[in-house]
C-alpha positions in Angstrom: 0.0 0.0 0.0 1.3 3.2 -0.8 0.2 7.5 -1.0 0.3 10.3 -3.2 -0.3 13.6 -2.8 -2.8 15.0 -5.5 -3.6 18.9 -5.2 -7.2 18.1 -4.1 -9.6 20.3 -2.4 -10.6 19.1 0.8 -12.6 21.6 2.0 -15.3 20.9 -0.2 -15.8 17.2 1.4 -14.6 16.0 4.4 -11.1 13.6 4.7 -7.8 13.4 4.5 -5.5 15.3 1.5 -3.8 12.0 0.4 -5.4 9.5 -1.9 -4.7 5.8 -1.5 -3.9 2.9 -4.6 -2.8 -0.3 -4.2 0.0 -1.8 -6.3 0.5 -5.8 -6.5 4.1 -7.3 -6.2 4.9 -8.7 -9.7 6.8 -7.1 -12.6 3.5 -6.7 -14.6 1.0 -5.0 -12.4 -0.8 -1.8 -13.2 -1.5 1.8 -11.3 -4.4 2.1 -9.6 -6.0 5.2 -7.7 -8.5 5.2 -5.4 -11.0 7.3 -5.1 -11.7 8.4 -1.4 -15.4 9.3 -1.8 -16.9 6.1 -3.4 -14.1 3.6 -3.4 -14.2 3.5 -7.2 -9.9 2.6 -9.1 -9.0 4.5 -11.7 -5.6 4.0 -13.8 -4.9 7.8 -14.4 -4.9 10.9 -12.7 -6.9 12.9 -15.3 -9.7 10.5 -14.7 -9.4 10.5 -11.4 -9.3 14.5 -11.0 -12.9 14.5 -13.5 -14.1 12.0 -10.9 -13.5 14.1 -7.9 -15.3 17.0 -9.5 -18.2 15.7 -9.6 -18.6 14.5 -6.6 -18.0 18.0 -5.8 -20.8 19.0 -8.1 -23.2 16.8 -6.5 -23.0 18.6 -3.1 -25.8 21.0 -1.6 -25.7 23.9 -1.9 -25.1 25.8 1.5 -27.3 28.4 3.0 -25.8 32.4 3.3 -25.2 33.7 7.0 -24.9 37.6 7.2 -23.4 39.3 8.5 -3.7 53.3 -5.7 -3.8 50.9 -8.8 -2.1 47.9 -7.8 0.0 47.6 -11.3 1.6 51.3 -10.5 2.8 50.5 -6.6 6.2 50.1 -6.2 7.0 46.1 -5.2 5.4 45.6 -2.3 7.9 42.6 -0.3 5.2 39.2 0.3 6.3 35.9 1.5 3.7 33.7 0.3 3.7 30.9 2.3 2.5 28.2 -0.4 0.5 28.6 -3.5 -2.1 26.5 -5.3 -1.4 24.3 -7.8 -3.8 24.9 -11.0 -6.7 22.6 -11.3 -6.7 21.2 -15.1 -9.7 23.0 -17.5 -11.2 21.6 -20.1 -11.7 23.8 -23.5 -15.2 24.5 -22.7 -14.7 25.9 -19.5 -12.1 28.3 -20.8 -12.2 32.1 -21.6 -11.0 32.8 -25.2 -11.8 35.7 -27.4 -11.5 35.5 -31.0 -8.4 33.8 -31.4 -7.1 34.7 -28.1 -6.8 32.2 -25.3 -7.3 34.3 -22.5 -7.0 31.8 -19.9 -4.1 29.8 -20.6 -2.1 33.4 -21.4 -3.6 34.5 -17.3 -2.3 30.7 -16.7 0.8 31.2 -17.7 0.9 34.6 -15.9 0.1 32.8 -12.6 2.5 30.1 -12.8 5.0 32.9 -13.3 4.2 34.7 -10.4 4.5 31.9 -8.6 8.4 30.7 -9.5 8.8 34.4 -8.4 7.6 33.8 -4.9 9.6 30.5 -4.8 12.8 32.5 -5.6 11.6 34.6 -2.6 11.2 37.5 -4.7 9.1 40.5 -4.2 5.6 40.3 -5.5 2.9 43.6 -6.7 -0.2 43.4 -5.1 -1.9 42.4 -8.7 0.8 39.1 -8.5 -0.5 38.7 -5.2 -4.0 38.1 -6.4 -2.8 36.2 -10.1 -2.0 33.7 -6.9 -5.4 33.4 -5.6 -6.6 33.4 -9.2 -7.6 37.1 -9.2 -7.0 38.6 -12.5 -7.5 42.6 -12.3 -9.0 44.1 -15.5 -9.1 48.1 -15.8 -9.4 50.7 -18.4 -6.0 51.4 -18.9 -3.8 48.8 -19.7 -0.8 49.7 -16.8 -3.6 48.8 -14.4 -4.7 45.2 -15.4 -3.0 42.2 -14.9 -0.1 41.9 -17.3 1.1 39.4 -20.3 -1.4 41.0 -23.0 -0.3 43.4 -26.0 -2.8 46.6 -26.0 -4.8 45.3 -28.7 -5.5 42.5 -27.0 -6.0 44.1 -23.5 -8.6 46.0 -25.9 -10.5 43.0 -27.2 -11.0 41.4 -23.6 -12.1 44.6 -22.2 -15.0 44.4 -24.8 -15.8 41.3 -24.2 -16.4 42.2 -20.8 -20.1 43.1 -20.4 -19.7 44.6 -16.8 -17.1 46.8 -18.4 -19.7 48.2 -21.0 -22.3 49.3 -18.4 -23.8 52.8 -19.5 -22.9 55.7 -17.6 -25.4 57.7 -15.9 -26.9 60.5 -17.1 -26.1 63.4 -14.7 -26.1 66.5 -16.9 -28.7 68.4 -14.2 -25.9 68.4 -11.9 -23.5 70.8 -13.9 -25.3 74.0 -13.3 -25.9 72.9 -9.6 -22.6 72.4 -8.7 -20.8 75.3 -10.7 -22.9 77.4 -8.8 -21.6 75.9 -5.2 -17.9 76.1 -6.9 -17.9 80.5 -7.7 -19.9 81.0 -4.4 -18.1 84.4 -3.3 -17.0 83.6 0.7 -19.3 80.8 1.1 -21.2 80.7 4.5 -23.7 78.2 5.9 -26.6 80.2 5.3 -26.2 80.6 1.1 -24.5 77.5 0.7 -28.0 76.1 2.4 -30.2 79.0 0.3 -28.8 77.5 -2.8 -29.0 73.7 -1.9 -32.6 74.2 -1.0 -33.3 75.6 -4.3 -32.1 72.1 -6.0 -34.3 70.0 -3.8 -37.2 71.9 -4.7 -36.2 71.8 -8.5 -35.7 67.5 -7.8 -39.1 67.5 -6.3 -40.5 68.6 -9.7 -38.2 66.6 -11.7 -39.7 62.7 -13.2 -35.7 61.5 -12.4 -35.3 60.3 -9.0 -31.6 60.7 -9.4 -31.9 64.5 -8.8 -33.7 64.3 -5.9 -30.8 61.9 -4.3 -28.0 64.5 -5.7 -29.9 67.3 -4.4 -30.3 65.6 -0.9 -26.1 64.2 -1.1 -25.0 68.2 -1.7 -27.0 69.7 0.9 -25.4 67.9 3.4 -22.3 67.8 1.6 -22.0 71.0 0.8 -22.9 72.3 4.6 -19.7 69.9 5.9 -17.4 71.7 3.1 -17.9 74.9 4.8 -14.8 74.9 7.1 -11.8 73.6 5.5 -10.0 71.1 7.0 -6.8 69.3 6.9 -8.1 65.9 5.1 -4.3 64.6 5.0 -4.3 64.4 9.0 -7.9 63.2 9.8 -8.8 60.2 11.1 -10.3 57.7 9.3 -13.6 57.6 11.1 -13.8 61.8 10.7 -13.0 61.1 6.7 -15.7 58.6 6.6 -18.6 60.3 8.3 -17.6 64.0 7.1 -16.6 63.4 3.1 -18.6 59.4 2.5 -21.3 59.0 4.4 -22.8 62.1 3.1 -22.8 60.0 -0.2 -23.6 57.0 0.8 -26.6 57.6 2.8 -28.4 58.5 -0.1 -27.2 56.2 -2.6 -28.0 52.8 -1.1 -30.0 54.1 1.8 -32.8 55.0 0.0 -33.2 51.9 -2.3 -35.0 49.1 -0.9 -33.9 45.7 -0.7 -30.4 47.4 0.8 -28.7 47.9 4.0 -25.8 49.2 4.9 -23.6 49.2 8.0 -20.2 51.2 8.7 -19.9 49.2 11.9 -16.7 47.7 10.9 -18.1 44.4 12.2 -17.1 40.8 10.8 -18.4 40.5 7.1 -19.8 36.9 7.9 -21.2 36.6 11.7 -21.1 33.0 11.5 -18.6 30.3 10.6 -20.0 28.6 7.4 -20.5 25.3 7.0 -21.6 22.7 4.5 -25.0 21.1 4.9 -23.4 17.9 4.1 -21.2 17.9 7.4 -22.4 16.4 10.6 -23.8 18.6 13.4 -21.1 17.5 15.7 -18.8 19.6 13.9 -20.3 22.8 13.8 -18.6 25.5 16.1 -18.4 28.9 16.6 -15.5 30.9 14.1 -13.0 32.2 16.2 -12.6 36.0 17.0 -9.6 37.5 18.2 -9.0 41.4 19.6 -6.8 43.7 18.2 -6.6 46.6 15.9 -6.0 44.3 12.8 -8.4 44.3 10.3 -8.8 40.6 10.4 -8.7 38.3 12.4 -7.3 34.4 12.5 -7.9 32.2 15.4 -7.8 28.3 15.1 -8.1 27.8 19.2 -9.8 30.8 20.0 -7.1 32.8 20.3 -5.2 35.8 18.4 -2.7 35.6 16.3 -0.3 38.5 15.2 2.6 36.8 14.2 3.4 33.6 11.7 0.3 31.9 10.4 -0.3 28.2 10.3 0.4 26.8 6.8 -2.8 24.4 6.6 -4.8 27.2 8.8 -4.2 29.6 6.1 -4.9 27.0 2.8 -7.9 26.7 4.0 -9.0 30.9 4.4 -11.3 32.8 2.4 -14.6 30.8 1.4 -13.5 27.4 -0.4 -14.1 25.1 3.1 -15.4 25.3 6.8 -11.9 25.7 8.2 -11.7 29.7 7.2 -10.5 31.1 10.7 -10.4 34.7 9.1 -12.6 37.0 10.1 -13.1 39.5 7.6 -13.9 43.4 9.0 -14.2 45.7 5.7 -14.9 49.3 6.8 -18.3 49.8 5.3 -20.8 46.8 3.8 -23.9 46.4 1.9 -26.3 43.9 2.2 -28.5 42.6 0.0 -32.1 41.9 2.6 -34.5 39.5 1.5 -37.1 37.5 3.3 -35.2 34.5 4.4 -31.7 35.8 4.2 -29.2 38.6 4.5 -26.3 38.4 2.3 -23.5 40.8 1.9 -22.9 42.0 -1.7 -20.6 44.9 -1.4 -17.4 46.1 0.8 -15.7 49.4 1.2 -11.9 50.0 2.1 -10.8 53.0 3.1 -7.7 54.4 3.7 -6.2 58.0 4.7 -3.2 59.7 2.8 -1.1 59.9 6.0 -2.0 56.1 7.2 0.1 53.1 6.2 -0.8 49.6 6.7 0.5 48.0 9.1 -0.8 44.3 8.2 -0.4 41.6 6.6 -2.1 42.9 2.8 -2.8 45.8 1.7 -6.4 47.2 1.4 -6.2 46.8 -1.9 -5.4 42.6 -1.5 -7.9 42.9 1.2 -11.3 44.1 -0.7 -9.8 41.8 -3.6 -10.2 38.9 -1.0 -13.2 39.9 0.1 -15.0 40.4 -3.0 -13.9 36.4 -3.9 -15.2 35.4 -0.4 -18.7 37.2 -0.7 -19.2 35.8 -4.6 -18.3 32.4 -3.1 -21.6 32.8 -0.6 -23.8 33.8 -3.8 -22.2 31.0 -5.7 -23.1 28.3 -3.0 -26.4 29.8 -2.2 -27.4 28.9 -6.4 -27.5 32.5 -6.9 -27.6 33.1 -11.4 -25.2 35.5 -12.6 -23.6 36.3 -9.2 -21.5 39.4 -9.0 -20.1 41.1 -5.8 -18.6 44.5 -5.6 -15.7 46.9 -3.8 -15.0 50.3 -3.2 -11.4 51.3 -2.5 -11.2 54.9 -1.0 -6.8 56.1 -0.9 -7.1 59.6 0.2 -8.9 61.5 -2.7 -8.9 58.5 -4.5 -12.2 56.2 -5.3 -12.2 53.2 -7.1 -15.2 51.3 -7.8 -15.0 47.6 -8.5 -17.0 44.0 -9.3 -16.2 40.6 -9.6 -17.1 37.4 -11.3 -16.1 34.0 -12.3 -17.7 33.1 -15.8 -14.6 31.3 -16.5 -13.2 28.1 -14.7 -10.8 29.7 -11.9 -10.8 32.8 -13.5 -11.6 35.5 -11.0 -12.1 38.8 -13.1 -11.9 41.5 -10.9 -12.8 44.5 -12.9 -12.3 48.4 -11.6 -15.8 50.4 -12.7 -15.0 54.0 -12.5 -11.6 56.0 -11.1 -12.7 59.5 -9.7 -11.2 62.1 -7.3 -13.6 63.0 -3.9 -14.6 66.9 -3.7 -13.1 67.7 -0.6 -13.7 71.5 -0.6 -16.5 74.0 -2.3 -13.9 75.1 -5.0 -13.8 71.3 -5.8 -17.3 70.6 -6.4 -17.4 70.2 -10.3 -16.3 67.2 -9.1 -19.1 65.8 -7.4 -20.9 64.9 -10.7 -18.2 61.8 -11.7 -18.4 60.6 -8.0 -22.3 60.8 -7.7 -22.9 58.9 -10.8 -20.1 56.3 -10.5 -22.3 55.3 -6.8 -25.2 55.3 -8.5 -23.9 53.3 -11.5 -22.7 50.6 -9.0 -25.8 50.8 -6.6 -27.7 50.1 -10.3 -25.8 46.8 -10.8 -26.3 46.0 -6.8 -29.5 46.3 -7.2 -29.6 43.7 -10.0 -27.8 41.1 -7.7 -29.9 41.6 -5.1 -33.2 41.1 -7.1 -31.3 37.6 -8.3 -30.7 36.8 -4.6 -34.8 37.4 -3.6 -35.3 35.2 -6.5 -33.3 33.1 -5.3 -35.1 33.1 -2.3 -38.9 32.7 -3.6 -37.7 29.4 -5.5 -37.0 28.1 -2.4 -40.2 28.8 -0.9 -42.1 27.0 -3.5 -40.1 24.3 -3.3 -37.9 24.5 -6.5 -34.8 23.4 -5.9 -31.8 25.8 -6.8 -28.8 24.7 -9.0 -25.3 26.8 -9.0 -25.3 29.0 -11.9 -21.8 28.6 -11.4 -19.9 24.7 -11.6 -18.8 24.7 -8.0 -15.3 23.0 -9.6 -14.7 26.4 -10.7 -13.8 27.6 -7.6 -10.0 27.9 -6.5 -9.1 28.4 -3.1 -6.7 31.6 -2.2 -2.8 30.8 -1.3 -1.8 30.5 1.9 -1.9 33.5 4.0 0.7 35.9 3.1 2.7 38.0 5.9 4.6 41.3 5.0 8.5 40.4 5.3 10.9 43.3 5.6 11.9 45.4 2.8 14.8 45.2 1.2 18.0 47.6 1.2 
């Protein structure tokens, strides 16, 4: 009797991560490999690997519980402490356009990346993600994950259909805010004279944008008064003073949405498969600290080095994840029988560095895989989930998906600059619309979810939209190492 090791995903059923075949003592005799599951020999890997998926296709699917461009950073030092070996594809479940074969080129890219890390040499935060099969996809080509010429960069970004979402039409909001802009020494009492003008002009307008914009400057504009030194506030001053303003609005008003700037663990409870036994369930561990996440296999915090096999198993691919997840800002999708959250904001000051383990950037990125694993396993169609990244003046705007078989596309929406004083408010129009252009596609995946949920009321029973051997766990939790001279 003898082992192998075959790069198997264990999370998804529960044994061991070696498979077993038995080999007879004579000259002649022939492989065999055994599948755990079912017992059933097999005389090839490949086999063997097409097997395993679908058992891993058959499973339940498992119910929600609630609650700077990367490409232009300077190297950022990461020790990745082990990386995935790619699951084979088949040529249907591959991403080609035209003549380009897109996912064997981001492949490639990946398996780059990771003789790089081997070599212990310092990886971007965009190689960071190529390792947990996040493949970044922006406007301009210096910020999207590399190893394409700009034509072809061109032709994926067209065949990207979240890419060629119309913009929102926000032409009312020129006049409005050119007016706030010239206001001769600006005090509370005309800056609130001329936002009370818009609302009464939204009131009598059939577009229930305005209304929302009118509402967003009048508070915004009233906190713009007195100028203050945005480079040394404090994150929770930049939030509620320049974002929430926005925000509120936004998402507050549409229903079917919630949001919560608690900056509370993105999923409450520790997820688990229907399939396991109740004996096994068991609270996720929480730590205490200032970190942004937290790991705990026994309860306890953890600061320093990270358990290898802790850490394979992190961010939504098994019921071993011991990270607990706290983005600064969430939405949530409501419906009747669940709350699931859809979107996550990170935000970040221009005097701050961070002190982790990732950056924000790596952090959202993780996220956003995590959350689109829930919709995924919840039999969600056409799941999507969604980031904001605020760096100072900076806001990015992102979404995810995976139509493609480990191909995580991670595409940034809309790049804008906040208006952080009155003589900066012809700037408001790109940010207001770029929300509400991303609240629009929320929206959409939260009607999917309700759906979702009404099927399962009558009784219909809810297949992944998405092959469930699609999904690729992250590499193993990656720690900061010093830079070097």
């Amino acid at each position: 009797m003898h082992t192998i090791d075959l790069p198997i995903d264990t999370g998804r059923l529960k044994s061991s991560q070696t498979i077993t075949f038995v080999k007879a003592p004579t000259p002649n005799s022939d492989t065999r490999l055994l599948c755990f599951v079912c017992k059933s020999m097999f005389t090839s890997k490949v086999d063997l690997r097409e097997h395993f998926n679908a058992h891993v296709a058959e499973q339940e699917p498992r119910p929600l519980s609630r609650h700077r461009s990367p490409a232009r950073k300077p190297k950022r030092p990461y020790k990745v402490l082990s990386d995935n070996i790619p699951f084979p594809e088949t040529v249907e479940e591959k991403w080609c356009v035209d003549e380009l074969q897109v996912s064997d080129t981001l492949l490639k890219v990946r398996e780059q990346v990771a003789k790089k890390n081997k070599l212990n040499k310092a990886l971007t935060d965009a190689e960071l993600l190529a390792l947990d099969h996040v493949y970044v996809f922006s406007g301009d080509q210096r910020d999207s994950t590399s190893g394409f010429t700009l034509g072809q960069h061109t032709l994926i970004l067209e065949s990207i259909d979240m890419m060629n979402e119309n913009d929102i039409n926000v032409k009312f909001l020129t006049p409005w805010c050119s007016q706030l802009a010239v206001l001769d020494k600006p005090s509370w009492r005309k800056v609130k004279t001329a936002t009370k003008t818009f609302s009464m002009d939204a009131l009598n307008s059939s577009d229930p944008n305005e209304l929302l914009a009118a509402d967003a400057l009048d508070n915004l504009a009233g906190r713009l008064i007195r100028r203050e030194e945005s480079r040394l506030m404090l994150e929770d001053s930049f939030a509620h003073k320049y974002l929430d303003t926005l925000f509120d609005p936004v998402f507050g008003s549409q229903p079917g949405l919630s949001s919560d700037w608690a900056n509370g663990p993105l999923l409450h409870k520790k997820r688990k498969w229907q399939a396991c036994d109740a004996d096994d369930e068991d609270d996720s561990g929480s730590g205490t600290g200032d970190n942004d996440f937290t790991t705990s296999s026994d309860g306890s915090n953890s600061s320093g080095s990270i358990n290898a096999n802790d850490g394979q198993m992190c961010d939504g691919m098994d019921d071993g994840c011991h990270y607990t997840y706290k983005p600064d800002w969430a939405v949530f999708a409501e419906s009747q029988q669940s709350t699931a959250p859809v979107a996550v904001l990170e935000l970040k000051v221009t005097y701050k560095r961070n002190p982790n383990q990732m950056t924000d950037f790596v952090k959202m990125a993780r996220q956003m895989k995590l959350m689109l694993h829930e919709l995924i396993y919840l039999g969600v169609q056409q799941p999507r989930t969604f980031g904001i990244l605020v760096e100072g003046q900076h806001l990015r705007t992102f979404a995810m998906d995976l139509q493609f078989s480990g191909i995580y596309r991670m595409v940034q929406l809309n790049h804008v600059d906040l208006c952080l004083a009155m003589s900066q408010m012809t700037m408001f129009p790109s940010v207001f619309a770029s929300l509400v252009k991303l609240k629009d596609m929320i929206v959409r995946v939260a009607e999917a979810i309700e759906q979702n949920d009404i099927a399962r009321q009558l009784g219909d029973r809810m297949h992944p939209s998405v092959p469930l051997a699609w999904l690729r766990p992250n590499a193993t939790f990656a720690l900061r190492t010093e830079s070097r001279q």
